[in-house]
C-alpha positions as CSV (number, residue, x, y, z in Angstrom):
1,X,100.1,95.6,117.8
2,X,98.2,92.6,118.7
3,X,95.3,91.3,115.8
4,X,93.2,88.4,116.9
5,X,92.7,86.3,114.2
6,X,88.9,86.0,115.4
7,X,88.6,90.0,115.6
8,X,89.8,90.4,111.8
9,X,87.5,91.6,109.2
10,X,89.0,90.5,106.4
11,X,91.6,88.0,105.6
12,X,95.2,88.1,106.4
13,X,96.5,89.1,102.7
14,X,93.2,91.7,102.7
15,X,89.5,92.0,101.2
16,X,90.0,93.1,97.0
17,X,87.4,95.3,96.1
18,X,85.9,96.0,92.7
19,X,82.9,97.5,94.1
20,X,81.3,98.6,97.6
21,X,80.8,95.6,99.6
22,X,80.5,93.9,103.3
23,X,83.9,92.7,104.9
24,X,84.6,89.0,104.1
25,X,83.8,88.6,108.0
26,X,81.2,89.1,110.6
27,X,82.4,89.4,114.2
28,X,79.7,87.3,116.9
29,X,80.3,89.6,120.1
30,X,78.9,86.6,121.9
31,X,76.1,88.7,123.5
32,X,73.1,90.6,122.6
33,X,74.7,93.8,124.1
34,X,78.1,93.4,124.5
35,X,79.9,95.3,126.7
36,X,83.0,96.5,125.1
37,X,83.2,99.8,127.5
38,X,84.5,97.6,129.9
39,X,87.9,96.4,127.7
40,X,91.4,97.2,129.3
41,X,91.9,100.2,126.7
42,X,89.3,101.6,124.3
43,X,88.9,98.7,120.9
44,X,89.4,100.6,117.6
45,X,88.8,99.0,114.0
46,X,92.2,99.5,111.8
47,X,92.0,99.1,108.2
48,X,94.9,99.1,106.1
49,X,94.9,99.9,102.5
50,X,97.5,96.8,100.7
51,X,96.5,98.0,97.4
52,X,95.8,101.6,95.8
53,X,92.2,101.8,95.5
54,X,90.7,103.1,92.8
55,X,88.0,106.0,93.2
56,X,86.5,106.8,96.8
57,X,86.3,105.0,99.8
58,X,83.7,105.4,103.0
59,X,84.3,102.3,105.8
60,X,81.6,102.1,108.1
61,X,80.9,99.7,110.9
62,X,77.4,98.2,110.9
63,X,75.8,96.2,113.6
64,X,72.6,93.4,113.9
65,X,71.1,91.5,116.1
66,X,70.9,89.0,113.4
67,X,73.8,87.3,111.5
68,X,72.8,87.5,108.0
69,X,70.5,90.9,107.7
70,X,69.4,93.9,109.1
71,X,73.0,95.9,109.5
72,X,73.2,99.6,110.1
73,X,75.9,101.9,110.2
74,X,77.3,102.4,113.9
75,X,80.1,104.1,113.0
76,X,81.6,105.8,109.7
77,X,85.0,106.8,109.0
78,X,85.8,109.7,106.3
79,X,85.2,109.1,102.5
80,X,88.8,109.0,100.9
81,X,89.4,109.6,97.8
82,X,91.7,106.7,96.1
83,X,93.8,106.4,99.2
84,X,96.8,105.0,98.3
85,X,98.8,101.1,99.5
86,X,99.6,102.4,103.7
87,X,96.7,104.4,104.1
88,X,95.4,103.5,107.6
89,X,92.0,104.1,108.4
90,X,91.0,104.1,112.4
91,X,87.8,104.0,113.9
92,X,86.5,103.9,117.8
93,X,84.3,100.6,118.4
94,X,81.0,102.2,119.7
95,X,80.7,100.9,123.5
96,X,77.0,100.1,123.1
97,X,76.7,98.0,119.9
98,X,74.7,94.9,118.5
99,X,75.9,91.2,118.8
100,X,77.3,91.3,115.5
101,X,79.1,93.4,113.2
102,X,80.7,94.1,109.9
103,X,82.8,96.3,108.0
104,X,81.0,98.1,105.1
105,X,83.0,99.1,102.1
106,X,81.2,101.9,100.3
107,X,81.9,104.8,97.5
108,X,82.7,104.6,94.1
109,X,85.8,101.8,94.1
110,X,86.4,99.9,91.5
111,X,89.7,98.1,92.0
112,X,91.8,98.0,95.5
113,X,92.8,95.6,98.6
114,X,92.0,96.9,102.2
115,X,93.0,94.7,105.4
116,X,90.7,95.2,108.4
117,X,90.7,94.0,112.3
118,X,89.8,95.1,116.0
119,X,92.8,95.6,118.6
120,X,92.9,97.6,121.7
121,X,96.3,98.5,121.0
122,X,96.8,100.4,118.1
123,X,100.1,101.5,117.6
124,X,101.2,104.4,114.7
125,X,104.7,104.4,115.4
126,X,107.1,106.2,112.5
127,X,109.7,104.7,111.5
128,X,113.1,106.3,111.2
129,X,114.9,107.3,108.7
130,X,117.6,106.0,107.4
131,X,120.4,107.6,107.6
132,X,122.3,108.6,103.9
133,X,125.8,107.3,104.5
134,X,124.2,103.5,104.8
135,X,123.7,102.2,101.5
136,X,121.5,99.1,100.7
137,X,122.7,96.6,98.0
């Protein structure tokens, strides 16, 4: 899948948690009411759990008119309870939304490391099995 490094949430190596929290980045759609129904594809947010985290877990997208204040959940994903390292989280970008947004981190967590972007491509391909008679050193 394709991550634009000015549609990521967090950092590259992920956000560590030790309490509920806002991502480490805001997203500037560039317009007071972007139009992200129009995209080739629908946009989803992915977040990726890189560490096990510790006690529950609600992500929520919020969106402002205003950098710096007055975010409100958009959309809100499941609460998960200590989701372990892999866990992938997926949520549809709203097609009406506010010029900016952030990732809200919210629940009980106390330890943990999520990784968070927008893509229009998400892809949640398996991987195959190994087969038995190959041996790895």
């Amino acid at each position: 899948m394709i991550v634009d490094y000015l549609m990521m949430f967090t950092k590259d190596e992920g956000q560590k948690l030790t309490a509920a929290a806002v991502s480490d980045f805001r997203l500037d759609f560039g317009q007071p009411k972007p139009t992200t129904g129009y995209a080739y594809g629908d946009l989803v947010a992915v977040f990726t759990v890189k560490a096990d985290v510790t006690g529950n877990l609600t992500i929520s997208l919020q969106d402002s008119d205003t950098e710096t204040s007055g975010f409100a959940d958009v959309s809100t994903a499941v609460t998960l309870a200590a989701p372990k390292a892999g866990t992938q989280i997926v949520i549809p970008i709203p097609y009406h939304h506010k010029r900016y947004m952030q990732a809200n981190f919210a629940g009980t967590v106390s330890a943990g490391t999520v990784h968070g972007f927008i893509t229009s491509g998400f892809q949640d391909n398996a991987g195959f099995e190994q087969a038995p008679s190959i041996k790895t050193a």
